[in-house]
N, C-alpha and C positions, 0 to 999 in steps of 0.2 A: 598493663594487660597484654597478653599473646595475642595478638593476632587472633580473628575466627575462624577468617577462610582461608584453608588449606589448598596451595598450590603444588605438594609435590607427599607424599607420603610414601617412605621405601621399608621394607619391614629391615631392621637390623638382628632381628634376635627371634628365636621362638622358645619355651621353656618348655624340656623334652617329658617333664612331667606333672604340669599345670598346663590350662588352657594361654597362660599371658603371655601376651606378645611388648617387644618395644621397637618402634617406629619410628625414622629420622623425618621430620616435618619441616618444609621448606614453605614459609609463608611472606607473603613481600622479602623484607631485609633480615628475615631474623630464621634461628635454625631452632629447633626444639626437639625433643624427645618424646614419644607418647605412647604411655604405656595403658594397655589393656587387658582387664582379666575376663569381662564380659561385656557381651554387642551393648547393653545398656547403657555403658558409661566409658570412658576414656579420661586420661589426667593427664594434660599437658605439662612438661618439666623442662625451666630451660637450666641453662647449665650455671647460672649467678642462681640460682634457688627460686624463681620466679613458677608460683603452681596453679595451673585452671583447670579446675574440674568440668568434663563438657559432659552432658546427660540427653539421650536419646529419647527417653522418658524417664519419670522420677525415679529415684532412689532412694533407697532406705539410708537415713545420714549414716546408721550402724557400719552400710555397705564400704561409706566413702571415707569414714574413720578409720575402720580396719585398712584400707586399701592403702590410704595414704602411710602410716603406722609401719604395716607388714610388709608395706611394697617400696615407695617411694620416699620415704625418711635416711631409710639403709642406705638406699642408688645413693642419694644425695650424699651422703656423706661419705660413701667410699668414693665417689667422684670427688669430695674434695679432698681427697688423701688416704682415709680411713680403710684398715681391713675391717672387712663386715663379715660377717659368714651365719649361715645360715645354720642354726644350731641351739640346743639348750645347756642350761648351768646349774648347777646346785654347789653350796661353799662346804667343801671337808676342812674341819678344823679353819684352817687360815689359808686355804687357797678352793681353787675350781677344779668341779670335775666337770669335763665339757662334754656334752654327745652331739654328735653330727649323724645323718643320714638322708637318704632320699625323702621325701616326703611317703608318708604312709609307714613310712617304715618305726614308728612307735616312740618317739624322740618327746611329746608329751606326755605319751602313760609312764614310761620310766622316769624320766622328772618327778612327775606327781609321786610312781612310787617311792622315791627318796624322801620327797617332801612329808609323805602321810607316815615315813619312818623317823622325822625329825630332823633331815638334813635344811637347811637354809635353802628357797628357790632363788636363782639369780631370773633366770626366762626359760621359756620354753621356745624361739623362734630368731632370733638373731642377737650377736655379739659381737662388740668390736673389743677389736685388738689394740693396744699400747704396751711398750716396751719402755718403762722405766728403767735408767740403768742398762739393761739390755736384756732386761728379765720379762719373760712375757707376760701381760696380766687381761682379763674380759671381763666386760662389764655389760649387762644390758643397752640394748639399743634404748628397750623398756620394756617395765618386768610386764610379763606376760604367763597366761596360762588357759590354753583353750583345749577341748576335748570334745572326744562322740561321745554321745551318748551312753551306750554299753561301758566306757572307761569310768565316766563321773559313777556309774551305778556299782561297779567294781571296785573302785578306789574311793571313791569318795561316795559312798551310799550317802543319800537326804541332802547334798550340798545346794544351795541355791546358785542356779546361773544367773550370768548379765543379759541370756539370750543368745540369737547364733551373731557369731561374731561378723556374716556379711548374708544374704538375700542367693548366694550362689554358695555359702559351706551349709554340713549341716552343725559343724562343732558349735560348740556352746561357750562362751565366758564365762571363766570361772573367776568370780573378784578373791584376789588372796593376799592375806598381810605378808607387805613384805617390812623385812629390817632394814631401817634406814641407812645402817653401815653396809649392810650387805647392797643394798641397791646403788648406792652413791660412790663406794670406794673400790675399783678397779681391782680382781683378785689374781695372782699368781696361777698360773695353769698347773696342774699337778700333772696331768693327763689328760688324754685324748681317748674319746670310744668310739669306731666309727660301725654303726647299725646297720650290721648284713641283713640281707635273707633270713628267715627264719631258718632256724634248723629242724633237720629231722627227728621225728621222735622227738626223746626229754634230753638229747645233747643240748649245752651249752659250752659252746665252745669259744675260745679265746686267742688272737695269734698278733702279734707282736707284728707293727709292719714295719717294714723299710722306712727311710726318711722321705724316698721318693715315691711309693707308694703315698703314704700320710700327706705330701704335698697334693699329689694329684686328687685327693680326697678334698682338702681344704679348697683348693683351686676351684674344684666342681660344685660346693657350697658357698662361694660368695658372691657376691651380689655388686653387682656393678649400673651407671646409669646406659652406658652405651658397652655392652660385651664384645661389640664386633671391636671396641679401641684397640690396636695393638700395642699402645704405649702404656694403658691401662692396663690391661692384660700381663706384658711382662712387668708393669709395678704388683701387682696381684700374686705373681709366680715369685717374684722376689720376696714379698712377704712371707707367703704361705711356705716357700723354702727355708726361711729362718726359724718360723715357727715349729714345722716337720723336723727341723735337726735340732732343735733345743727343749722340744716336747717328747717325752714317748707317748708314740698313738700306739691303737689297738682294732685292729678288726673282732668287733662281736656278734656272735650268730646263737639266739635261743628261740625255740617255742613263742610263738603268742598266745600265748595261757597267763591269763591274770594269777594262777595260783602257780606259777614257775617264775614272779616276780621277786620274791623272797631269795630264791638260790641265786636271781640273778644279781642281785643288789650284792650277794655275799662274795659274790666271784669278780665281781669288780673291784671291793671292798680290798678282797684277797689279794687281789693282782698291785693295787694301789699297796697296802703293806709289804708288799714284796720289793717295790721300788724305793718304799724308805729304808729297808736291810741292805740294798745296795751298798 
């Protein structure tokens, strides 16, 4: 067990668009990490995988499953070598199409709308990276598929949820079959999509980025236990740079219009056909 009482607590990290914080914790002999998305509850992490949930008042276990899941499964395993990033998957043919973006920025209705068109989900929220060979492949942290409200009624009219996925979202779980090969077997990246801004009007617009561009993209989506590491940090830029030059990413900017989800699937679709004419 950690330690209770906390003798030294310095924040390391704030997340520029979520409320969670992560905190270096000095307590008698031992150092820890403690991350927090709300005053309610806090989750102690030492760096051997060592986890205490501390609770201010109760919680919903929904709250502390997700948390643990979405938040502190990733840290842990990009701290022990792993790129993580934060991002969803669906399988074309025999490899992954990945999307990455800010939060908010629509990374599970696009998922879903591949999925409701028959593509295989891999997740909707994190992936790690392996390089078999030297070829890069992702695979779920775990499959996952959460949404608002307005999206399940869009996409998925009448689907039953698991409920909201924490006490502080309002998204919902959506329980969905996944294929045992698609979930278990690490896929080939085909491409990268990283989700701008919406666009103006009914543009849907598409631009091919830099490799260093695509890094700094990747870099700012993964997930780490202590972000302020610097030795962490340039292992992260090292990955996400190998990744950036042996991937083509894509900056993409459409409408959020559930009914401009059609043209968008087609233009990605497009863009991916175009890379196998190469």
């Amino acid at each position: 067990m950690l330690p209770s009482q906390a003798i030294d607590e310095t924040l390391r990290w704030k997340d520029p668009s979520t409320p969670l914080t992560i905190s270096a914790v000095s307590a008698l002999d031992e150092r820890y990490f403690r991350l927090r998305m709300d005053p309610a509850f806090a989750v102690d992490v030492s760096t051997d995988g060592r986890i205490v949930v501390r609770q201010n008042v109760p919680v919903p276990q929904i709250t502390i499953d997700h948390f643990l899941a979405d938040q502190v499964i990733p840290r842990l395993l990009a701290h022990a070598g792993s790129f993580v990033f934060h991002a969803g998957a669906v399988r074309s043919g025999e490899a992954a199409l990945v999307f990455l973006g800010q939060s908010g920025r629509g990374k599970s209705t696009l998922v879903t709308s591949f999925k409701q068109a028959g593509f295989a989900l891999l997740g909707d929220d994190a992936m790690v990276l392996a390089s078999p060979g030297g070829v890069p492949h992702v695979s779920p942290v775990y499959p996952s598929l959460r949404l608002y409200a307005d999206s399940i009624e869009a996409l998925m009219p009448g689907a039953a949820t698991a409920g909201p996925v924490a006490h502080y979202s309002t998204k919902e779980r959506i329980d969905v079959e996944i294929d045992a090969d698609t979930e278990l077997t690490p896929l080939p990246v085909r491409a990268i999509f990283c989700l701008a801004a919406p666009a103006a009007g009914e543009t849907i617009e598409l631009r091919r980025l830099a490799p260093a561009e695509a890094c700094m993209t990747l870099v700012e989506s993964s997930f780490a236990l202590d972000p302020a590491d610097l030795d962490q940090a340039r292992r992260r830029l090292d990955d996400a740079s190998r990744l950036a030059r042996l991937v083509p990413a894509f900056e993409i900017s459409y409408p959020r219009d559930y009914a401009c989800l059609p043209e968008v699937r087609r233009a990605i679709l497009g863009q991916v056909a175009a890379l196998e004419a190469e």
